[in-house]
C-alpha positions in Angstrom: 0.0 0.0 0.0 1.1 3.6 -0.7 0.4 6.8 0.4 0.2 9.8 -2.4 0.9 13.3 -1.0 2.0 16.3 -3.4 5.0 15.4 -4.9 5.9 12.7 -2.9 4.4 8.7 -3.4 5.9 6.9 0.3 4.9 3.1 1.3 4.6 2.6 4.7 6.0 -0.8 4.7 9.8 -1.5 5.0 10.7 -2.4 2.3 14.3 -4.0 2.1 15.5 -3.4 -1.4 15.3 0.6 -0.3 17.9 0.1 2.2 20.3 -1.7 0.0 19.4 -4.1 -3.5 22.7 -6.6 -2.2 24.7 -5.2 -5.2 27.4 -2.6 -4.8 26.2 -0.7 -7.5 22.5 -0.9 -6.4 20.0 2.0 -5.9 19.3 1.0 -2.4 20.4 4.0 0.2 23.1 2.0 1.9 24.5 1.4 -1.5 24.3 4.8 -2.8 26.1 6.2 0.5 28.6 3.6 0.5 29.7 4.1 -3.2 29.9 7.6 -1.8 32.1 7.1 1.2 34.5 5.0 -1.3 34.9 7.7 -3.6 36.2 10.0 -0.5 38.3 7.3 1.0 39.6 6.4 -2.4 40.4 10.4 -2.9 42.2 10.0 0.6 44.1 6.8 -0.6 45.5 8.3 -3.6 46.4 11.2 -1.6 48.3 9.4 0.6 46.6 10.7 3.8 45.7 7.3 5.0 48.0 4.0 5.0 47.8 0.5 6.0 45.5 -0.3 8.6 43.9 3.2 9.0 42.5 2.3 5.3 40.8 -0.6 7.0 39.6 1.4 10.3 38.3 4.3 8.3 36.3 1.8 5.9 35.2 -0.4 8.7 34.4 2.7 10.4 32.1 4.4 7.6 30.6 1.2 7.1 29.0 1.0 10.6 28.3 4.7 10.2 26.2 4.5 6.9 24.8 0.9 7.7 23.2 2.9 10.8 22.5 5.9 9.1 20.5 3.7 6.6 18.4 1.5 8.8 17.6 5.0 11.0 16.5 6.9 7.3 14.3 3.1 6.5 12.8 3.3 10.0 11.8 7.0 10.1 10.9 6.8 6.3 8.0 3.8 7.1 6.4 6.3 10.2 6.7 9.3 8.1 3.9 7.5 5.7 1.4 7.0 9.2 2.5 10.6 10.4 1.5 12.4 6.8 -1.7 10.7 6.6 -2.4 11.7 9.9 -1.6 15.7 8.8 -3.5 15.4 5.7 -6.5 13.7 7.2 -6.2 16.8 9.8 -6.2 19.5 6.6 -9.5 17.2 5.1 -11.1 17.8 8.6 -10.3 21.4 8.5 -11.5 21.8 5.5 -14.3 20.1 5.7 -15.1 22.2 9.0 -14.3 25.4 6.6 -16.6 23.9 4.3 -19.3 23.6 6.9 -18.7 26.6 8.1 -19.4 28.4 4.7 -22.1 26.0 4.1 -23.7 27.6 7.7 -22.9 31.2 6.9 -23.8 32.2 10.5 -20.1 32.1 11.5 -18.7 35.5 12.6 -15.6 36.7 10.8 -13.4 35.5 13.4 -14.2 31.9 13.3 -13.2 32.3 10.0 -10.2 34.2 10.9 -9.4 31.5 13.1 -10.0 28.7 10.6 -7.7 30.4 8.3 -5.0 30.7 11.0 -5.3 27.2 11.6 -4.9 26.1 8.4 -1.9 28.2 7.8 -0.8 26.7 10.9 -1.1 23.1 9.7 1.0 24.3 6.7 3.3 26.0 8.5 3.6 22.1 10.7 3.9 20.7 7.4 6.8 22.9 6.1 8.8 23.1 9.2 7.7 21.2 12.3 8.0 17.8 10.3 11.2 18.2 9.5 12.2 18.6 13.0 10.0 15.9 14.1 12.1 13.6 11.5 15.1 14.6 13.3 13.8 14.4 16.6 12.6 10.8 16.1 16.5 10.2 13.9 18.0 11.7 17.8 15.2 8.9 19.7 16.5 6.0 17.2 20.2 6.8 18.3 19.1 7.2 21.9 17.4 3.9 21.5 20.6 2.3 20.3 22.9 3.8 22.7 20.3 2.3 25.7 20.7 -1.3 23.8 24.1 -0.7 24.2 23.8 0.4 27.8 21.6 -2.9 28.6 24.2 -5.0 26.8 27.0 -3.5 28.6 25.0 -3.6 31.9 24.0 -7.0 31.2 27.7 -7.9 30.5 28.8 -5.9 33.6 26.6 -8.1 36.2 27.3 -11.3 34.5 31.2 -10.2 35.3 29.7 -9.1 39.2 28.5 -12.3 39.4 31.8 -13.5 38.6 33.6 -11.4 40.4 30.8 -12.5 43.4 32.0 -15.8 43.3 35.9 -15.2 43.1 35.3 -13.3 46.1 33.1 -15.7 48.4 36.4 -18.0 47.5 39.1 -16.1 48.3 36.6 -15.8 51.9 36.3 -18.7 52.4 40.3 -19.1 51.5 41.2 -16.3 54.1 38.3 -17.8 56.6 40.3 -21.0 56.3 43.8 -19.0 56.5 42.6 -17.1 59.5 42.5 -20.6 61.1 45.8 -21.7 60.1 47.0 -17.9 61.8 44.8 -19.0 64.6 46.8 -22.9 65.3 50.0 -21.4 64.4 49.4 -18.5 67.1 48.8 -21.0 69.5 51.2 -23.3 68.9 54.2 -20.3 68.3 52.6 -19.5 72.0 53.4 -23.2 72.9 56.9 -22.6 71.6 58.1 -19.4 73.6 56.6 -21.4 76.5 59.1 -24.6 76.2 61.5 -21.7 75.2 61.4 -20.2 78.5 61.5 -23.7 80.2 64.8 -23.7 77.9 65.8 -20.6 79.2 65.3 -21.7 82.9 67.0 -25.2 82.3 70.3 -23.1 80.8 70.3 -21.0 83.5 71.9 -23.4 86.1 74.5 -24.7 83.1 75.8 -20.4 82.6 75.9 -20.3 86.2 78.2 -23.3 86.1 80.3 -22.0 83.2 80.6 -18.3 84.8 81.8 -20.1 87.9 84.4 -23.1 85.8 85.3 -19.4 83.9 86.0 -17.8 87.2 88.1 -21.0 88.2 90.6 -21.2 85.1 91.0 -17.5 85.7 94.1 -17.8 88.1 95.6 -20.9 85.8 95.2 -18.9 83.0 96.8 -15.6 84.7 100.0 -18.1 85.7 99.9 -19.3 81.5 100.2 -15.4 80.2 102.8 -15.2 83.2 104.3 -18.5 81.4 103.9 -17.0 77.8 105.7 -13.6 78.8 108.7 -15.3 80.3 109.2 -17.3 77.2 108.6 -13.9 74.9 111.5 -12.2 76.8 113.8 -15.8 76.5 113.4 -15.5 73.1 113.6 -11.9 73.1 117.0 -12.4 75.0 117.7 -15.2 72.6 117.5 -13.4 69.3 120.2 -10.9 71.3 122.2 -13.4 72.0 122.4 -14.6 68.8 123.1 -11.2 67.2 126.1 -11.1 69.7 126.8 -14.3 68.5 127.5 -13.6 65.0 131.2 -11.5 65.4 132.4 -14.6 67.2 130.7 -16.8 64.2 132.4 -14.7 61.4 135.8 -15.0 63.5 135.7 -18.8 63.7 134.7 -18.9 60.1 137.5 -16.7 59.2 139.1 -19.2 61.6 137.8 -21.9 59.6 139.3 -20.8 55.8 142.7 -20.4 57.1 142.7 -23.8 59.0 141.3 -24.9 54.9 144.5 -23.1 53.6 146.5 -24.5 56.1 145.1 -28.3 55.6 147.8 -29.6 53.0 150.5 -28.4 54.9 148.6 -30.0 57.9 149.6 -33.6 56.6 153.2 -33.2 57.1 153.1 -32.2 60.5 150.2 -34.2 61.6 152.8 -36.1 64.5 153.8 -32.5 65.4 150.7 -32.0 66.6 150.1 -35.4 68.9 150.6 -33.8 71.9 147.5 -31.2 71.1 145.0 -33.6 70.0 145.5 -35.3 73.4 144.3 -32.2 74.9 141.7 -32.3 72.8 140.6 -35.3 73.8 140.7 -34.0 77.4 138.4 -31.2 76.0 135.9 -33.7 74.8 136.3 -35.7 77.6 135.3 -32.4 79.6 132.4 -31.1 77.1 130.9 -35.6 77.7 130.8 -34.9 81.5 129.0 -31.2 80.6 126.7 -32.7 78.4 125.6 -35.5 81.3 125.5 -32.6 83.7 122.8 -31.2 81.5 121.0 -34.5 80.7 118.8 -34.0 84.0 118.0 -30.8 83.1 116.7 -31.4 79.6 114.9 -34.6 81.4 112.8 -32.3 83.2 112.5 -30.0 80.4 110.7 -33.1 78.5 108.6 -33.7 81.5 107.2 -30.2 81.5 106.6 -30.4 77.9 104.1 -33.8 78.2 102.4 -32.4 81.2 101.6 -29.8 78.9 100.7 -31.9 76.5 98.2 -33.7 78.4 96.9 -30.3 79.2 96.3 -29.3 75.5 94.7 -33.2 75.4 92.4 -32.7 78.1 91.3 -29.4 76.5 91.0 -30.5 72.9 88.6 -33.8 74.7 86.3 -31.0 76.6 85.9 -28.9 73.1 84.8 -32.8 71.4 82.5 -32.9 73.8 80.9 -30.0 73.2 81.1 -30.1 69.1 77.4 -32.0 69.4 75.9 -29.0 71.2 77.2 -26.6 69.0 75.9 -28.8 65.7 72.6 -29.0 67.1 72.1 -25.3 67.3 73.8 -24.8 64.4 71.2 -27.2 62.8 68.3 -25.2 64.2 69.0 -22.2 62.9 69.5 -23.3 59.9 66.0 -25.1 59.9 64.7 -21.8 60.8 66.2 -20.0 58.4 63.8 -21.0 55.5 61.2 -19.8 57.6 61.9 -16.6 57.7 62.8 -16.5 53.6 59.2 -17.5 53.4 57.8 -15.0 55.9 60.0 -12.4 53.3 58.9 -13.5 50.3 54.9 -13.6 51.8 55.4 -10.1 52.7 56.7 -8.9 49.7 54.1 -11.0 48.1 51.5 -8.4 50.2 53.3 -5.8 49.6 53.3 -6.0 45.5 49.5 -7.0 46.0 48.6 -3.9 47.6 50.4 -1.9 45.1 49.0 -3.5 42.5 45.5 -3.0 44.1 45.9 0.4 44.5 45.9 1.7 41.0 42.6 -0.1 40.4 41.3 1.7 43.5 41.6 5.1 42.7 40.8 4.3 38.9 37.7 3.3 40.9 36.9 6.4 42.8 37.6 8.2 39.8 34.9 6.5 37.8 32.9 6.8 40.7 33.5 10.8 40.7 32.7 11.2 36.8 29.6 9.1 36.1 27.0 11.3 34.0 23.5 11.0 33.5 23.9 11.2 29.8 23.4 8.3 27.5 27.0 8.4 25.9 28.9 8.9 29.0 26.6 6.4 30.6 28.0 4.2 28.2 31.6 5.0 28.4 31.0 4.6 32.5 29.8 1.1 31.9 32.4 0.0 29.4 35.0 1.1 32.0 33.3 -0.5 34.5 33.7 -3.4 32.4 37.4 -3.3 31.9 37.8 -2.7 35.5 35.7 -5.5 36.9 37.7 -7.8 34.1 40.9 -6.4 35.9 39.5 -7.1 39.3 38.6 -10.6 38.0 41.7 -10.9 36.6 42.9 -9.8 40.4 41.1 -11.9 42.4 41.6 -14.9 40.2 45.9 -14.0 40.4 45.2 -13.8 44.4 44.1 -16.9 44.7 47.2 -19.2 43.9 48.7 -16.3 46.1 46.1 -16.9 48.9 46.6 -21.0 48.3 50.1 -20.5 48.9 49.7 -18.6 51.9 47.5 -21.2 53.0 50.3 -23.8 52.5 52.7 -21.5 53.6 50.6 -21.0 57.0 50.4 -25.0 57.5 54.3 -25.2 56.5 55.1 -22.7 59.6 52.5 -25.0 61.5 54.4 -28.1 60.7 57.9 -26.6 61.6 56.5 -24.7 64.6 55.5 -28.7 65.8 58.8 -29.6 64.8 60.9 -26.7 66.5 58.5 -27.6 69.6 59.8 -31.3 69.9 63.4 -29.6 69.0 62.7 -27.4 72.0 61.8 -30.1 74.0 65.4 -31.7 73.0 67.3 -29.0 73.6 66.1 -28.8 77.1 67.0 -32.1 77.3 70.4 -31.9 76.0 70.7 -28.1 78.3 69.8 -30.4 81.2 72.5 -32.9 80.4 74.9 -29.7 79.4 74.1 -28.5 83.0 75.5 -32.1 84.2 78.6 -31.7 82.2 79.0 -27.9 83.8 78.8 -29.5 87.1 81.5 -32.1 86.6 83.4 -29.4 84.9 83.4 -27.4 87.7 84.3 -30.5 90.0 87.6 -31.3 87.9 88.2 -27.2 87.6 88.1 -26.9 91.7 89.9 -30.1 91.9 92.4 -28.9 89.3 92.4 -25.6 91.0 93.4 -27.3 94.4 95.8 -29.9 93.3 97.0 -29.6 89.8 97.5 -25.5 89.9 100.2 -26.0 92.7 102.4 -28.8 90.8 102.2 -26.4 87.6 103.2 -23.3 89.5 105.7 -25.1 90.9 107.0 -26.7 87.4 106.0 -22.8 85.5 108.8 -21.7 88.8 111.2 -24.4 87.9 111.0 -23.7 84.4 111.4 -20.3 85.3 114.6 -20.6 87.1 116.0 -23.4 84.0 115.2 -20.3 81.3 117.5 -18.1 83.9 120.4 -20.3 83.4 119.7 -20.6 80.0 120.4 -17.0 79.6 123.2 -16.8 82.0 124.8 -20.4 80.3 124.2 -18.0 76.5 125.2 -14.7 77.3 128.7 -16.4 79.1 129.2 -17.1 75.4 129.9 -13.1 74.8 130.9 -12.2 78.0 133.5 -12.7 80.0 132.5 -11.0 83.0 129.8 -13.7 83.8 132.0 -16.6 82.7 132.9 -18.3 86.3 136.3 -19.6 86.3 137.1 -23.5 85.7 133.9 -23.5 83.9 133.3 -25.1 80.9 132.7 -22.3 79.1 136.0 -21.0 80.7 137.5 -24.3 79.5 136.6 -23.6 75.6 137.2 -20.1 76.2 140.7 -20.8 76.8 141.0 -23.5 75.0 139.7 -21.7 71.4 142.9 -18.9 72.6 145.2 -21.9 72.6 144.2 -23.4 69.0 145.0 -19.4 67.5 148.7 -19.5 69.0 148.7 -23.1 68.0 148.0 -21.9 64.6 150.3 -18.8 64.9 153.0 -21.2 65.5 152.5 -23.4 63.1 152.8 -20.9 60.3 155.9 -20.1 61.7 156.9 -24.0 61.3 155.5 -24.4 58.4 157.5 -21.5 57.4 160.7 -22.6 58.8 160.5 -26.1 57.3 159.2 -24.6 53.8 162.9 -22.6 54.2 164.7 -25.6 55.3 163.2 -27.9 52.6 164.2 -25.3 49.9 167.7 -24.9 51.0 167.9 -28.8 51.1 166.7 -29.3 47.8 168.6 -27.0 46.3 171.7 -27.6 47.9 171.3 -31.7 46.8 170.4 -30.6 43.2 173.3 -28.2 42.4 176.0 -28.4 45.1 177.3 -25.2 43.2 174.2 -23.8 44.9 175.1 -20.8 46.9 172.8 -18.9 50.1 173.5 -15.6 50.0 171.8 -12.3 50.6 169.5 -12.8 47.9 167.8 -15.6 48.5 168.3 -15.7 52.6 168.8 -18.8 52.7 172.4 -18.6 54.4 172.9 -20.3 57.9 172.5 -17.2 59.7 169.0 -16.2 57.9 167.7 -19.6 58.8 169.3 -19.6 62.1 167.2 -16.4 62.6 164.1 -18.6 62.2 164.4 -21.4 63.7 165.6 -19.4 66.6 162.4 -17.2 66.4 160.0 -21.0 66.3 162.0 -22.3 68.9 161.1 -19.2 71.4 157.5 -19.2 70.6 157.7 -23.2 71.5 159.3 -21.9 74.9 162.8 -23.5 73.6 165.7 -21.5 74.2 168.9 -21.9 71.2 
C-alpha cells in the first residue's frame, strides 16, 4: 500500500530493497552512500593521507556509520507514511469544518479568521515542524541504540559481578580457612616461647656453672700469660744473644778458611801436633761430662713439655665434647632459616598485591566521581566498569594461587613450629644434660684448682729458674765478665785462645820447614848452589828462624 501526498508517493511498509538491493552498485540508500564514502576514502588513498591499517579502520568505520544511518532513514521513512496521513487527514477535517462553516454562513468573521489561521498553521507544521520531528525521532533511534548498548554493557557488567561474586566468596572462604591456620600457628608459636622459657630456665643453672668453671681457670690462665711472657722475653733475649753471637761466628769462620789453607800443609806435621790432640781429647772428655751434667735438666724440660701436652689433650677432649651442642644449634637455625625467607617472600608477596591494588582503586573512585546521567557517557562509564571488573577478575583470580600458597605456607610454619617444639623439647633435654657436664666441669676445675695449679706453678717456677740459666749459660758465650772460672765455658774459652797460637806457630813451622826444605833441595840438586843475601837462605837467615820457632815453642837456642 502507498500513500500519495503532493509530490511525494511513500509506502509505509519496509521495504528491504530501499535500504540496499545486495549489489554494490544498487540504488538502495546504503549502496548509494557507500559508493559515496568510497569515492572519498579512495580520494584519501591516492592522496596518501591514510596507509595500512587506518584504510581498513576508516572503511570499517564508515561502514558502521552509513549501515546505521541507513536502517535510522528506512525506520523513520515507514512512520513518516502514518505521520503524513495523519496531517492530511487533519487538513480534510479542516477543511471540511471550513466547508461547513461556509455551508452555515452564520459564523462570525473570526471563526473564520481563526479557521484560516489554523490552516496556515497546519502548513506551517507541514513545512517546518516535520522536519524537526524527523530529526527528533532520527535523535530517539540513536538514543534507543545507545540504551541497547547500555543494557548490553550492563548486562555484560553483572554477569562479570556475578563472577567477580564468586571469586570473592572463594578467596573468603580461603582467608576464613587461613585465619585458622593464623589461629593454630598462634597457639602453637605461643606453645613454643613457653618450652623456650623452660629452655631458658634449664640453661640458667649450666651459665651459672660455666661463669663459675670461667672464674676457676682464671688464676691458671693468669699463671699461663705469666708462662707465655717469660718465654717472649727468653726468646727476646735469645734473638740478642744470637746477634752477639755472629762476630764470634764470622771469626771462627775466618778461623775456619785459614785452617782450609793451612790443611795440606797440615799432613806433614800431623805427628807434630800429637801432643795437642790429646788435649783435645781431654776437652771432649770435659764437654761428655757437661753434656751428662745437663742430661737432668733437659729430662725435666721433657717432663714439662708432656704435662703440657696432656693439658692441650684434656682441653681438645672438653671442646669434642661440646662439638654436638654446638651442631645441634647450628642445625636449628638453619631449619629456621627458611622460615623466615618464606615469611619475606609472603610479605613482599602483600606488599606487590597492595600496590597492584591500589591503581585499580583510585581508577575506581575516579569513575565513581565522573559518572553522567547522559546516555553516551553512561556508556563510556559502563564500558570502563567493564574493563575494571575484568581487571578485578583478573585480580582476584591472580590472588588466589597467592592466597593457596599462603594457605600452605601457614600450614608449613605449623608443621615446623611442631617440629621446632619437639626440638625445643630436645634441647632442654640436652641443656639439662649440658648442666651435668658444667657441674663435673666445675668438679675437675676446683679439683684442678686445688691440686693440679700448685704442681704447675711449681714446674711454670722451675721452668722459670732453668730459662735463667739458659740466659746466663748464652750470654757467658759473649761475656766474660759472667764466665765463672774453671767452667766449661771457661775451658773452651781458653781453649779456642790456645788453638789461635797453636796456629800462629804453626805458620811459623811451616814457614821454617818450607825454608829448610828449599835450601835442602837446592843444595842436593846443584852443590854449586850458593845462600846468600838474595835468597836468605844462608845459615844465619835460617838460624834467625828457627831461633824465632824455637822461642815461641818456649825453647831457648
Amino acid at each position: 500500500m502507498s500513500i500519495t501526498i503532493p509530490n511525494s508517493t511513500i509506502n509505509e511498509e519496509f521495504n528491504i530493497s530501499e535500504l540496499t538491493e545486495v549489489d554494490v552498485n544498487g540504488n538502495g540508500i546504503f549502496d548509494t552512500l557507500m559508493r559515496s564514502v568510497k569515492l572519498h576514502i579512495k580520494e584519501e588513498w591516492d592522496k596518501e593521507r591514510i596507509r595500512d591499517t587506518d584504510y581498513s579502520n576508516v572503511y570499517l568505520g564508515a561502514l558502521k556509520e552509513v549501515l546505521g544511518l541507513s536502517v535510522q532513514y528506512a525506520q523513520v521513512k515507514s512512520k513518516l507514511a502514518l505521520e503524513l496521513q495523519l496531517l492530511e487527514a487533519q487538513i480534510n477535517h479542516t477543511a471540511a469544518e471550513t466547508v461547513l462553516v461556509t455551508k452555515q454562513g452564520g459564523l462570525v468573521d473570526s471563526q473564520s479568521n481563526r479557521e484560516d489561521t489554523e490552516t496556515a498553521k497546519l502548513q506551517y507544521e507541514i513545512q517546518n515542524k516535520l522536519p524537526l520531528e524527523v530529526l527528533h525521532l532520527q535523535g530517539e533511534t540513536r538514543s534507543i541504540d545507545a540504551k541497547i548498548r547500555g543494557i548490553e554493557a550492563e548486562t555484560l557488567l553483572t554477569g562479570q559481578q556475578l563472577e567477580l561474586a564468586k571469586v570473592e566468596q572463594l578467596i573468603k572462604g580461603q582467608q576464613i580457612e587461613l585465619a585458622k591456620v593464623e589461629q593454630q600457628l598462634k597457639t602453637q608459636m605461643l606453645e613454643l616461647q613457653e618450652r623456650e622459657m623452660d629452655l631458658k630456665e634449664a640453661q640458667l643453672p649450666m651459665i651459672q656453672a660455666e661463669v663459675s668453671l670461667k672464674q676457676a681457670q682464671l688464676p691458671l690462665l693468669q699463671k699461663d700469660v705469666q708462662i707465655k711472657e717469660q718465654e717472649i722475653s727468653l726468646s727476646a733475649e735469645d734473638i740478642k744473644l744470637k746477634k752477639a753471637q755472629l762476630p764470634i761466628m764470622q771469626k771462627e769462620l775466618a778461623i775456619k778458611d785459614a785452617q782450609v789453607q793451612m790443611s795440606a800443609a797440615e799432613v806433614a806435621i800431623k805427628e807434630a801436633q800429637l801432643p795437642i790432640m790429646a788435649s783435645e781429647v781431654k776437652i771432649k772428655e770435659a764437654e761428655v761430662s757437661l753434656k751428662e751434667v745437663q742430661i737432668p735438666l733437659l729430662n725435666k724440660d721433657i717432663e714439662l713439655k708432656s704435662k703440657q701436652l696432656l693439658l692441650a689433650d684434656e682441653d681438645i677432649k672438653t671442646k669434642q665434647a661440646q662439638l654436638p651442642l654446638i651442631t645441634e644449634e647450628l642445625k636449628l637455625k638453619q631449619a629456621q632459616l627458611p622460615l623466615t625467607q618464606q615469611e619475606i617472600a609472603l610479605r613482599q608477596a602483600d606488599v606487590q598485591l597492595k600496590n597492584a591494588q591500589l591503581p585499580i582503586m583510585a581508577e575506581e573512585v575516579r569513575l565513581k566521581q565522573n559518572q553522567v546521567t547522559l546516555g553516551e557517557k553512561e556508556l563510556d562509564v559502563k564500558d570502563a566498569e567493564i574493563a575494571l571488573n575484568t581487571a578485578e577478575v583478573s585480580l582476584k583470580q591472580a590472588q588466589l594461587p597467592l592466597l593457596q600458597k599462603d594457605l600452605g605456607l601457614k600450614q608449613a610454619q605449623l608443621d615446623l613450629s611442631a617440629k621446632e617444639l619437639g626440638l625445643k623439647e630436645q634441647q632442654i633435654a640436652v641443656s639439662k644434660s649440658e648442666v651435668a657436664i658444667r657441674a663435673e666441669e666445675l668438679k675437675q676445675a676446683q679439683y684442678e684448682l686445688a691440686n693440679k695449679l700448685p704442681a704447675e706453678v711449681k714446674n711454670v717456677q722451675a721452668q722459670a729458674a732453668l730459662y735463667e740459666q739458659k740466659k746466663i749459660t748464652e750470654k757467658a758465650q759473649v761475656d766474660n765478665t759472667v764466665v765463672g772460672a774453671g767452667s766449661v765455658i771457661d775451658r773452651n774459652n781458653k781453649l779456642t785462645e790456645e788453638q789461635a797460637k797453636q796456629f800462629q806457630k804453626q805458620t811459623q813451622m811451616n814457614l821454617s820447614k818450607i825454608m829448610v826444605e828449599s835450601w835442602i833441595t837446592r843444595k842436593t840438586s846443584d852443590d854449586a848452589t850458593r845462600a846468600d843475601a838474595t835468597n836468605k837462605l844462608g845459615d844465619e837467615y835460617i838460624a834467625k828462624v828457627l831461633t824465632e820457632t824455637a822461642k815461641q815453642a818456649g825453647i831457648t837456642l
